[in-house]
C-alpha atoms as one frame of an Amber mdcrd trajectory, in Angstrom:
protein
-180.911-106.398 196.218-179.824-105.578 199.618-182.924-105.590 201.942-181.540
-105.420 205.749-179.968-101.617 205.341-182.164 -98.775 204.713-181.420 -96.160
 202.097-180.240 -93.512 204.441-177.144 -96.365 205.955-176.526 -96.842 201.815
-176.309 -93.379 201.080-173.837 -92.493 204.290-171.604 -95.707 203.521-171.111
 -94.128 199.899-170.321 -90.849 200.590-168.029 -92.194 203.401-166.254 -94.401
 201.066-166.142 -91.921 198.496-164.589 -88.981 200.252-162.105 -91.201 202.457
-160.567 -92.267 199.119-159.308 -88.582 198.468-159.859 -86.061 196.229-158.907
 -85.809 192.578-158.766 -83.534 190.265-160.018 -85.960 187.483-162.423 -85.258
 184.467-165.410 -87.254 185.088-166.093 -89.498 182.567-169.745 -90.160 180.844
-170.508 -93.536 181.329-173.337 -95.723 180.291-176.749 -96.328 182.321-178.862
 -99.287 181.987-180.936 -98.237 179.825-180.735 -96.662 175.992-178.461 -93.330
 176.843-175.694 -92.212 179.202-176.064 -91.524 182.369-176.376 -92.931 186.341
-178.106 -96.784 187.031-181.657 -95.699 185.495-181.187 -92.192 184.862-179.664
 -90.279 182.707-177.605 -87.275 183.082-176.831 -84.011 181.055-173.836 -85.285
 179.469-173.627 -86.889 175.755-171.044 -89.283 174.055-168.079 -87.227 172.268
-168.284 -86.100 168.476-167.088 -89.320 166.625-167.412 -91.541 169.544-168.667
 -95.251 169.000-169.889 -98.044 171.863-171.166-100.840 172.040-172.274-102.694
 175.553-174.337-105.582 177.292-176.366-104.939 180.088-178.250-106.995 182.669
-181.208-105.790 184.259-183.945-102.798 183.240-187.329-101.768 184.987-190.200
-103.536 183.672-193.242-104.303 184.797-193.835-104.476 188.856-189.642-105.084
 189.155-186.622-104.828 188.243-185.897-107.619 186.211-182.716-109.484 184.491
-183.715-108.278 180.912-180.431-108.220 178.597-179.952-105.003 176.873-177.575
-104.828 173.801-176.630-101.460 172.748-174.387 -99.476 170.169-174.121 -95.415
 170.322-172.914 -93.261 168.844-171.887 -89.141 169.121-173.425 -88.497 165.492
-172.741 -84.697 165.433-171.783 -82.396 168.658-174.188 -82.328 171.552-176.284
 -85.306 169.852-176.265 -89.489 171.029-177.692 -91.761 169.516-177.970 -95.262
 170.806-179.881 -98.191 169.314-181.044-101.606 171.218-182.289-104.656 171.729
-184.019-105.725 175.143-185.008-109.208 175.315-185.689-111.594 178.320-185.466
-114.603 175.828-182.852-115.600 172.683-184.340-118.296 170.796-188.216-118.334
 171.537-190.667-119.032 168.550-193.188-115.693 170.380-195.609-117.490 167.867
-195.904-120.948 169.744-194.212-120.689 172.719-194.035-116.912 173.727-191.262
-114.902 174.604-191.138-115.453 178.409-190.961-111.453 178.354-190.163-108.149
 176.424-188.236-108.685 173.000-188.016-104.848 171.416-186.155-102.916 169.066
-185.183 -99.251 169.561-183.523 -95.943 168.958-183.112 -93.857 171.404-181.588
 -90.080 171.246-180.607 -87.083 173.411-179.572 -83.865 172.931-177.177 -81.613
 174.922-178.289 -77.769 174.760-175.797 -75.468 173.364-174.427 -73.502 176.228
-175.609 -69.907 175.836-175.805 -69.023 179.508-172.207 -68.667 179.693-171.386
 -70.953 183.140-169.436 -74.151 181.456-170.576 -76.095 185.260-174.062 -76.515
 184.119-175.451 -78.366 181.389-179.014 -78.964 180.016-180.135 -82.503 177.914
-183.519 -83.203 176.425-183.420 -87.047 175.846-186.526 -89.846 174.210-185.943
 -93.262 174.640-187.462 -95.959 172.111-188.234 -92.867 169.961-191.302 -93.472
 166.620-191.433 -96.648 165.054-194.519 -99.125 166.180-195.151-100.899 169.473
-192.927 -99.023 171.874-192.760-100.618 174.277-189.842 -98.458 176.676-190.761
 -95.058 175.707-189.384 -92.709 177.906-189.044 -88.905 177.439-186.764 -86.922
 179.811-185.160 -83.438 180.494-182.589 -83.213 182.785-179.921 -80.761 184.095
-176.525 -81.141 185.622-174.296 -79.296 187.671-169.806 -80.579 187.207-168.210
 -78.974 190.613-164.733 -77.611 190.358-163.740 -77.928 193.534-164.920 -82.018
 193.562-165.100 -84.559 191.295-168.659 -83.970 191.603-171.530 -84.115 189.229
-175.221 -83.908 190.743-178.232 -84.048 188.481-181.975 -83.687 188.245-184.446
 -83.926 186.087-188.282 -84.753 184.914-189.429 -87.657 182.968-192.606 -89.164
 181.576-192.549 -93.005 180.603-194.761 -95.786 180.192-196.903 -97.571 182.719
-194.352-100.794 182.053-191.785 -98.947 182.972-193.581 -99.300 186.686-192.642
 -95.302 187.367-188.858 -95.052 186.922-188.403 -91.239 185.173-192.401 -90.857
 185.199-191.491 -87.568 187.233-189.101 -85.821 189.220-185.559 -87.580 189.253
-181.955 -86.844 190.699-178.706 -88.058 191.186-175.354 -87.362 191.604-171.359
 -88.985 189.786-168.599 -89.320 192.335-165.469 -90.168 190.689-162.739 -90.374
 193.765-159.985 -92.059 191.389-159.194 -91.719 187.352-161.015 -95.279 187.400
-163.867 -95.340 189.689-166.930 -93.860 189.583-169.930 -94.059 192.273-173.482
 -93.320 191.540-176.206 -92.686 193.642-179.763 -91.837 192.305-183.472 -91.230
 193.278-185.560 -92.779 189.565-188.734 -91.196 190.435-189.914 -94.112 192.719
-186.892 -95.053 194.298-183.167 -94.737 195.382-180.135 -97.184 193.433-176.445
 -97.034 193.826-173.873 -98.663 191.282-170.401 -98.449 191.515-168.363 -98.342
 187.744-165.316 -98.768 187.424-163.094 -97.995 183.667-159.480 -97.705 182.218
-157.650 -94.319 182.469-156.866 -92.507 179.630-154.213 -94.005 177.480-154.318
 -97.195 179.152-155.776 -98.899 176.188-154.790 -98.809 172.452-156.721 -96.306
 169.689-158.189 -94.059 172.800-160.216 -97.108 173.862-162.049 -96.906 177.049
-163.566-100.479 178.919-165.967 -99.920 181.816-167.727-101.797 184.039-171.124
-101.062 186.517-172.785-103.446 189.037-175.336-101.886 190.944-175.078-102.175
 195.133-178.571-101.611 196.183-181.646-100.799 195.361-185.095-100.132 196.830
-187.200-101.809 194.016-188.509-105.378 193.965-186.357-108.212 191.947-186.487
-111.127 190.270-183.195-111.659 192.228-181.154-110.888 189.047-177.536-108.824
 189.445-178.091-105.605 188.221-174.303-105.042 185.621-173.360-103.792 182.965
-170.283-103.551 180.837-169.021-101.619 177.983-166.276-100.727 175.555-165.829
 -97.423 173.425-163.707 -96.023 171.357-163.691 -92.500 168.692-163.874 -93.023
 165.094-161.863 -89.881 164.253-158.507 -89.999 164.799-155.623 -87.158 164.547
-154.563 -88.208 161.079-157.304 -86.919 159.027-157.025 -83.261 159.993-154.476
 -82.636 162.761-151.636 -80.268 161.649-149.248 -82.161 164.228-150.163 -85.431
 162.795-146.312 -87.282 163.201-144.691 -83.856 164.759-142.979 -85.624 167.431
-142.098 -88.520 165.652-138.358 -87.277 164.851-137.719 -90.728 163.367-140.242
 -90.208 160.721-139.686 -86.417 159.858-135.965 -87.132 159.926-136.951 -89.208
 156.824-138.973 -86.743 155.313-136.377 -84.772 155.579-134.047 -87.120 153.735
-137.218 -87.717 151.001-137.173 -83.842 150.621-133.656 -83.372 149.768-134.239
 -85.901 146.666-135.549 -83.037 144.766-132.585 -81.579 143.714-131.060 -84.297
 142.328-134.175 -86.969 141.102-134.925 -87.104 137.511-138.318 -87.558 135.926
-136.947 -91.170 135.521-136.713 -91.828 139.255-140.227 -89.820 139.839-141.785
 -92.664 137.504-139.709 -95.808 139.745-140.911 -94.065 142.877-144.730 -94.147
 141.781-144.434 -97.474 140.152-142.558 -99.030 143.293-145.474 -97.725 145.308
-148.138 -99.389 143.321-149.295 -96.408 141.258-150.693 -97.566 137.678-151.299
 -96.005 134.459-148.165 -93.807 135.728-147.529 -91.107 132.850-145.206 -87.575
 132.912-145.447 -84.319 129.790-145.499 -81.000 129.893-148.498 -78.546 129.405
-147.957 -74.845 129.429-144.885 -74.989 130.560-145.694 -77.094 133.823-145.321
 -80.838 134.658-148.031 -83.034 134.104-148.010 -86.280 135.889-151.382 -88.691
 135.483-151.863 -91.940 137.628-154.410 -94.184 138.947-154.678 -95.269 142.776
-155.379 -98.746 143.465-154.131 -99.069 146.900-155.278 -97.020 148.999-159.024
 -97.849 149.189-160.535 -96.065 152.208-160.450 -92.973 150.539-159.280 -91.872
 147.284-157.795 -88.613 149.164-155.179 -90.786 150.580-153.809 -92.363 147.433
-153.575 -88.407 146.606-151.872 -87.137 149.019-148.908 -90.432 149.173-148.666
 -89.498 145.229-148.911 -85.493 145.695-146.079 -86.303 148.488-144.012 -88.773
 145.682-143.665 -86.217 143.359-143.222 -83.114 145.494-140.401 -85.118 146.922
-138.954 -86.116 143.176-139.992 -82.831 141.784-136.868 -80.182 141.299-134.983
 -78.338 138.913-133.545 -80.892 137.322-136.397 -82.772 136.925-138.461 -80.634
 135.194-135.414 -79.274 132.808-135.174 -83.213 131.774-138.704 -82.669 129.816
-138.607 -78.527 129.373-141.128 -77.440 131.959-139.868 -73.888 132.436-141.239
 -73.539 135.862-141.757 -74.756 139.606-145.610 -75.797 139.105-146.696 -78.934
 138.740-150.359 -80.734 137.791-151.259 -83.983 139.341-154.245 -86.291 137.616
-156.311 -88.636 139.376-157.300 -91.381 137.555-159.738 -94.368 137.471-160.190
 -96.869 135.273-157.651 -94.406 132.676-160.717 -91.807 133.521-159.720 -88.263
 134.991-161.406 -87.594 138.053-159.359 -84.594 139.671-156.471 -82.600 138.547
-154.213 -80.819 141.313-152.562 -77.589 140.813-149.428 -76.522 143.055-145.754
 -75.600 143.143-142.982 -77.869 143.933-141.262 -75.968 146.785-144.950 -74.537
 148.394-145.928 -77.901 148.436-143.056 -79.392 149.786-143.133 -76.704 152.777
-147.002 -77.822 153.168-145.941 -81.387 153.566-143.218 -80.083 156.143-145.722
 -78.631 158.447-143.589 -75.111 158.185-146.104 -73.182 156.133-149.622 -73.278
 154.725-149.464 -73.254 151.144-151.927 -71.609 149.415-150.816 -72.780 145.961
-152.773 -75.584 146.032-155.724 -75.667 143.644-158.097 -78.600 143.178-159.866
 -78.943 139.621-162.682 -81.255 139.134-164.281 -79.611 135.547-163.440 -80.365
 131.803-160.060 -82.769 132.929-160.469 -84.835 129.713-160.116 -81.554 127.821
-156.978 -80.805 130.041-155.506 -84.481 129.002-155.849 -83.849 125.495-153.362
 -80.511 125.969-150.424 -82.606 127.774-147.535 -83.383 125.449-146.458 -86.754
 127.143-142.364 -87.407 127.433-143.117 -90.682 128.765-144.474 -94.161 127.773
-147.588 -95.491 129.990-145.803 -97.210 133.016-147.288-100.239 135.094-150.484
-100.764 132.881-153.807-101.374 134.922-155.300-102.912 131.350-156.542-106.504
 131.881-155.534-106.590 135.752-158.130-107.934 138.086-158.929-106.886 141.807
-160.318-110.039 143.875-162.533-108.072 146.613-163.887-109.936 149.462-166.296
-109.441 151.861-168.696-110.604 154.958-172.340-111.260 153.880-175.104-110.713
 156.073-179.472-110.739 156.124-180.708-110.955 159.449-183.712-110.662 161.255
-183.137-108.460 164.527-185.297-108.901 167.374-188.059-110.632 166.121-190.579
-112.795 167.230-188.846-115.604 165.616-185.711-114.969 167.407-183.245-111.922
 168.992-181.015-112.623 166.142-181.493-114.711 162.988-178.623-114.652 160.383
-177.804-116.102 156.904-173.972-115.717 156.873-171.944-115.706 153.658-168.471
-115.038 152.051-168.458-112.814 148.678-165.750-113.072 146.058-165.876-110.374
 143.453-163.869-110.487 140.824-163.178-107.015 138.817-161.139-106.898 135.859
-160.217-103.920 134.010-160.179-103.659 130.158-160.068-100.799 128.148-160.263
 -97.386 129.196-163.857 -97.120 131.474-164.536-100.302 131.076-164.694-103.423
 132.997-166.206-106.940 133.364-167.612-107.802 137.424-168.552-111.032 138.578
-169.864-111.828 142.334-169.985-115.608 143.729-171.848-115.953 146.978-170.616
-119.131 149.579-172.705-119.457 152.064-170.990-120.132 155.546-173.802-120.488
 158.270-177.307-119.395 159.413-179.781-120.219 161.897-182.595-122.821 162.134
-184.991-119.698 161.073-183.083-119.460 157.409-182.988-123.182 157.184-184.994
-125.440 155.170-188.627-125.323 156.420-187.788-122.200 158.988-189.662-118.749
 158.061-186.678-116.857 156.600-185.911-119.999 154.151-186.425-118.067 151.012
-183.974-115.145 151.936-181.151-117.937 152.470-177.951-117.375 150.730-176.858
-120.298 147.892-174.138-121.003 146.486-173.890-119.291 143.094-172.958-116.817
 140.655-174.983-114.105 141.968-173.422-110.891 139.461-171.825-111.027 136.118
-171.906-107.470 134.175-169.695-105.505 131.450-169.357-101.664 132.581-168.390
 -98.880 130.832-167.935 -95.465 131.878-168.074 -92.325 130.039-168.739 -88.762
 130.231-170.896 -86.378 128.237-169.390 -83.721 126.245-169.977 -79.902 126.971
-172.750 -80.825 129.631-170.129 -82.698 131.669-172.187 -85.423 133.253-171.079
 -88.923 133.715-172.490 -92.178 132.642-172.109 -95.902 133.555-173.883 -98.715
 131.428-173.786-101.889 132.943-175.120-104.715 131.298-175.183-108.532 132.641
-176.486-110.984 135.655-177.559-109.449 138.588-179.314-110.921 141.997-178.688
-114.938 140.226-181.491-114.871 138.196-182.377-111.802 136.692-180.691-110.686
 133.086-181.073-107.111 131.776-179.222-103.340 131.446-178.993-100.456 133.922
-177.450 -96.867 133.406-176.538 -94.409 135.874-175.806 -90.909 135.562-174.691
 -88.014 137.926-173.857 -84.304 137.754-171.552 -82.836 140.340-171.796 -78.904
 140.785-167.970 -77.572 141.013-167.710 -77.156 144.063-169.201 -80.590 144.769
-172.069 -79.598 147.449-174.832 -80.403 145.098-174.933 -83.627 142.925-178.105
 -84.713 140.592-178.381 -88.567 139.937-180.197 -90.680 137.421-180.703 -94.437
 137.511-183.098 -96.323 134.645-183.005 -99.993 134.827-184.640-102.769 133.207
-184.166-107.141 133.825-186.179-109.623 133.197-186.321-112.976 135.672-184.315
-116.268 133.582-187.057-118.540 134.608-190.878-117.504 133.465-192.738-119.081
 136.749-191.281-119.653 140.471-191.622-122.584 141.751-194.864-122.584 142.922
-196.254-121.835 139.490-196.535-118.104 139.737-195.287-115.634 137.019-191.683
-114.075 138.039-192.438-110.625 137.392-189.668-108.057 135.185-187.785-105.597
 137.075-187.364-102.372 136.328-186.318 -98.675 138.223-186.472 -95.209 137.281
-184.924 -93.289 140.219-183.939 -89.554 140.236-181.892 -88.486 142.909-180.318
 -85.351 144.574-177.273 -85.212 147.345-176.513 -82.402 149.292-173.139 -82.406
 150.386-171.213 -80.491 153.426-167.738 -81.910 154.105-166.918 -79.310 156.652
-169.335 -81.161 158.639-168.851 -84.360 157.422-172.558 -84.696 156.356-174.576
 -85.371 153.437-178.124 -85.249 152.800-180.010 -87.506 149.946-183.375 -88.115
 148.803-184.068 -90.375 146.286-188.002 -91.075 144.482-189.390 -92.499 141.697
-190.076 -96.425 141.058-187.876 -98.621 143.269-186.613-102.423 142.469-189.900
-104.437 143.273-192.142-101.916 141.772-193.180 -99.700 145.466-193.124 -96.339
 144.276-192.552 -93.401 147.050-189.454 -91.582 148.490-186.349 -91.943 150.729
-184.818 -89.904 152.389-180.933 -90.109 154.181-178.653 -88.205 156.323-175.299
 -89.367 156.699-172.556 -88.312 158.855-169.204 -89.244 158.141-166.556 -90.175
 160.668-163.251 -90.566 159.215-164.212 -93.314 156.408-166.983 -94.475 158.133
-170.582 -93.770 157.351-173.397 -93.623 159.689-176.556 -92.864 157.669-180.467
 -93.224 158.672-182.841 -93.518 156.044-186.852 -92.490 156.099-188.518 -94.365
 153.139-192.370 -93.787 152.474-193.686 -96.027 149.504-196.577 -97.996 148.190
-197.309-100.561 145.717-200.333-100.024 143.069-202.851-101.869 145.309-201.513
-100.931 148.497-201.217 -98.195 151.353-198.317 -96.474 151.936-195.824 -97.874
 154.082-192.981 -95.990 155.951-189.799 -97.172 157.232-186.611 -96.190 158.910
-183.094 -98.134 158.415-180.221 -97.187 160.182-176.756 -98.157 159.082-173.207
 -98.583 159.173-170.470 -98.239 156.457-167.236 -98.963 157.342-163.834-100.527
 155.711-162.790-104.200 155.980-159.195-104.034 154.155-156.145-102.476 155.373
-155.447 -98.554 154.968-152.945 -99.599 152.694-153.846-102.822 150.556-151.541
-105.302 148.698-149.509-103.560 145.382-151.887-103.771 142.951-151.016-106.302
 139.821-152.405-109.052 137.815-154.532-109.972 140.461-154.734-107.961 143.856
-156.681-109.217 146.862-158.368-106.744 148.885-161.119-105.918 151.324-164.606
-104.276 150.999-163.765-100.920 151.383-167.435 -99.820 152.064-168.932-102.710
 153.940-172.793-102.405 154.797-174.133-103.350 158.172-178.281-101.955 158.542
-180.992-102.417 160.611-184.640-101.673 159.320-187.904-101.303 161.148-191.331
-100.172 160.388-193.037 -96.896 161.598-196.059 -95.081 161.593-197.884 -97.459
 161.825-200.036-100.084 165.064-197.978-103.353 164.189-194.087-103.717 163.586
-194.588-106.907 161.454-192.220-108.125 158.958-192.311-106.704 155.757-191.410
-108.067 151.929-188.717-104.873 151.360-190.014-102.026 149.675-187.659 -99.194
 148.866-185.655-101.793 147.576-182.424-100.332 145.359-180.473-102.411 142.899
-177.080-101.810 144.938-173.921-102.508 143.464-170.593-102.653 144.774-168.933
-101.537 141.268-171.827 -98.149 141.270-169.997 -95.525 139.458-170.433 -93.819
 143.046-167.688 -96.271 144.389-165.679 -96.206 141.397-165.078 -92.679 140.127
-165.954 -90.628 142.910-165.097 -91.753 146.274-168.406 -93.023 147.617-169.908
 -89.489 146.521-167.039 -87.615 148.429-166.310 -85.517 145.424-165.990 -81.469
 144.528-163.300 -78.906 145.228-165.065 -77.858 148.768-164.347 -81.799 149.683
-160.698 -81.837 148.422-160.092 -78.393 150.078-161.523 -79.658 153.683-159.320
 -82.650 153.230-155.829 -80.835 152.554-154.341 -81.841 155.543-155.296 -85.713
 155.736-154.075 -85.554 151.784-150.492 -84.039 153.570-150.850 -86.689 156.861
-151.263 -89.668 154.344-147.960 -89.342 152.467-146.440 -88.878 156.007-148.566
 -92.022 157.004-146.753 -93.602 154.030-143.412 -93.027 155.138-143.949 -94.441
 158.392-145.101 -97.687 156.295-142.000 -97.422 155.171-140.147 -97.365 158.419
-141.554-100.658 159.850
């Protein structure tokens, strides 16, 4: 803190220094404040992260108290939908502290914070209006804040003033319990300086960040340290820095995805001109080269039918689509379909899994091949999702089976996590593990799925004697089923039955079931379980209870906003009984969902709680050819946080809500993590088109 100036000599030195540097017609950028949302040092302003924007930062020093003091702040954000932030953190002033025995030494706390930007309806683009809460529900808040605030971008200046009024808590020794302004001056396409008045009193920071494009995948670094302020101190530096980056790129649904790469449409164009000549023989060579299984061409009403399984392209099942839709559009001419007697230009493509149908595309060759060119939209494209084991059974097949899935195993492996977040046993306490699951496919639907767990590392709080000792991961077999899929006739609902090991010591049988409406928006789900512990009494004598669910469940899907909503009730793995309910926004293949769960054993009150968490893929876009055995990723790895609410306390709970989840769910397996339906394939045309044009740059390295 700089105490032999006064505020008036800070404020003139800025401005000075600011304005001397030049003017520049620059976009400001939204950076991050010091506490849990964008903004100034303290404040925030009217601006909000990007649509599909992620970030993560560290900060040093928050109000608290009579000061200012060096708390560490540990933040992610997101932009979950447009005009909305959300950011969660952890404050702490110690790591390791037992709060039990030897206290914290300070604040250790949780939270979620959020803020909204107003749709602009007044029709002047300069000003913009927030409403923000910080450390929003959940139990002991300890920085709640609530804030609106109002901001004014000058066109003239790289200029952004703000202002605002806030209520807080007493703790939070006044900052934004009141009247608040500020203002962004951003000289250079890398520096940024901030003055502000926090209700009490004046700060200035100076941030600096990379330009645009300086950094790979749109990433943008930044860093703030603050140059005075008129609060007291502990005499910690008042910094913070922070990296972020968008989760959406142009590939999934940019119509100039690759347009000015003239390397790579040059070879489209040579893939293209392979029509005329390719035979249904080199179609098959071309699919089986790539890695396609279960690869099979015939004729039905005249058309070509071609049926094939994906087991490459993992992040989405949309993507091994579109590189096979873009295979045989590209193989696909006259004198390929005269070879087997199709009389005409259309042609039907069947997704597979497991040798089950899951979607059947409708097009013509020379429509789809202008798609896949960029020079037209083709309308003839047609996505069918109803009664495809019916269509099957019409195909007169001209070729043999090629590249046979039957008895091939996938090795999938992935990062293993339980933690304890900022508890009073520690800011972060981990058991950390390595999975190995080992799927093998057999017959058609049917496979066998076995999980071993290593563990790697944890902390003294999951070791012997600590409190988290009996969440530890061993070393063991910790999943062995036999699934088999199938579908109901006329009713069209599918069915898995697994049977087997599941969570090392419990043996029993669980069936789920779904129904997807046509166009996909609504699906109904079913899950009935029952297992029974291999050992009568735990180890401290007591009776190991049986396990059982009954869950019914209903998903409410809307891909043109990349969100779902679920709620799921009935009788949950450790016998709670309640409801939860999730909202999920999808950003690319990642899923960012937040759960509310409200449940309650027989003797017990109800107990709520909210998880937030992150789904995301840990194996390339394109994994190894599949074969005898294939190594991959977890294509749908699960990072979550949980905390209680509603309630005086925030102590640790024993897990209700609870769900027997399995990485082989019939979900995962037949229907794309529940991105399924003809509205979902239709919003997803042109990342089906980008990802064979994704494939042929693969093919150019």
């Amino acid at each position: 803190m700089i105490k032999n100036i006064s505020v008036d000599e800070v404020t003139i030195i800025t401005l000075s220094l600011a304005f001397s540097c030049g003017v520049a017609a620059n976009e400001l950028q939204t950076l991050n404040s010091n506490q849990s949302f964008s903004g100034l040092v303290f404040n925030p302003n009217a601006q909000v992260k990007e649509y599909g924007d992620f970030g993560v930062s560290f900060a040093q020093g928050r109000p608290w108290l009579d000061e200012v003091q060096g708390l560490d702040s540990i933040k992610v954000s997101f932009g979950l939908i447009e005009g909305l932030e959300a950011h969660g953190s952890i404050v702490t002033y110690d790591y390791n502290s037992n709060c039990f025995k030897t206290g914290c030494g300070g604040i250790r706390d949780l939270s979620l914070s959020l803020k909204y930007q107003v749709p602009n309806f007044w029709g002047n683009e300069n000003l913009d209006f927030a409403l923000g809460m910080q450390d929003v529900g959940g139990a002991a808040n300890k920085l709640m804040t609530n804030f609106a605030v109002a901001d004014y971008t000058f066109n003239a200046l790289p200029l952004r003033v703000s202002a605002g009024f806030g209520q807080s808590e007493e703790r939070l020794m006044g900052v934004l319990d009141g009247p608040f302004g500020g203002f962004e001056y951003q000289p250079f396409d890398f520096v940024q300086l901030v003055g502000e008045y926090d209700s009490v009193e004046f700060n200035s920071s100076i941030k600096v960040f990379t330009p645009d494009d300086l950094l790979p995948n749109d990433i943008t670094a930044s860093l703030s340290y603050q140059i005075y302020s008129g609060h007291e101190s502990d005499g910690s530096s008042v910094w913070s820095a922070a990296l972020s980056m968008p989760l959406i790129t142009e590939y999934s649904r940019s119509r100039d995805y690759a347009k000015n790469n003239m390397t790579l449409m040059d070879r489209l164009v040579v893939e293209q001109n392979k029509a005329q000549q390719a035979s249904i023989s080199s179609l098959v060579s071309a699919l089986k080269n790539e890695g396609f299984v279960n690869v099979q061409v015939g004729v039905s009403n005249d058309k070509v039918v071609v049926a094939l399984e994906n087991r490459r392209y993992n992040h989405n099942q949309v993507d091994g689509l579109g590189v096979a839709l873009g295979i045989v559009s590209s193989h696909l001419g006259q004198n390929a379909a005269q070879d087997i007697g199709a009389a005409s230009d259309q042609f039907e493509l069947v997704m597979l899994a497991n040798q089950k149908p899951v979607v059947s595309v409708l097009s013509d060759a020379n429509c789809y091949q202008s798609f896949v060119n960029g020079s037209a939209v083709c309308d003839d494209i047609q996505f069918i999702t109803r009664d495809l084991p019916e269509r099957l059974d019409m195909v007169d097949w001209k070729t043999e089976r090629v590249n046979s899935g039957t008895l091939d195993s996938q090795i999938v492996l992935s990062p293993m996590v339980r933690h304890g977040f900022a508890t009073e046993y520690g800011v972060y306490d981990y058991s950390f593990a390595m999975s190995s699951n080992l799927y093998t496919y057999l017959w058609s639907g049917a496979a066998i799925d076995v999980r071993h767990i290593l563990p790697l590392a944890e902390s003294d709080d999951f070791e012997e004697g600590g409190y988290f000792e009996d969440s530890a991961y061993e070393n063991e077999i910790e999943r062995a089923m036999v699934h088999q899929f199938f579908r109901l006739p006329y009713v069209d609902i599918a069915n898995q039955v697994s049977l087997g090991l599941v969570k090392s010591d419990y043996i029993g049988a669980r069936s789920e079931s779904a129904w997807f409406s046509e166009s996909g928006n609504h699906e109904l789900g079913l899950e009935m379980s029952y297992f029974q512990h291999q050992d009568e009494k735990d180890k401290n004598g007591y009776a190991n209870p049986d396990r059982q669910t009954f869950l019914t469940r209903y998903t409410f899907s809307m891909p043109e906003w990349d969100w779902q909503f679920n709620a799921t009730a009935g009788e949950f793995w450790k016998g709670d009984v309640g409801a939860k309910f999730t909202t999920s926004h999808w950003f690319e293949d990642i899923e960012v969902s937040a759960s509310y769960q409200v449940t309650k054993f027989n003797d017990t009150d109800e107990e709520q709680f909210v998880t937030v968490s992150v789904k995301l893929p840990l194996t390339p876009w394109r994994d190894m050819s599949p074969g005898v055995i294939q190594v991959r990723g977890n294509e749908a790895y699960d990072f979550n946080v949980t905390t209680r609410v509603g309630n005086d306390t925030n102590y640790l709970a024993a897990g209700q809500g609870d769900e027997l989840v399995m990485d082989n769910s019939m979900l995962r397996r037949y229907f794309n993590r529940g991105r399924y339906g003809q509205e979902y394939f239709e919003q997803n045309k042109l990342r089906i088109r980008n990802a064979y044009l994704r494939y042929l740059g693969t093919q150019l390295n």
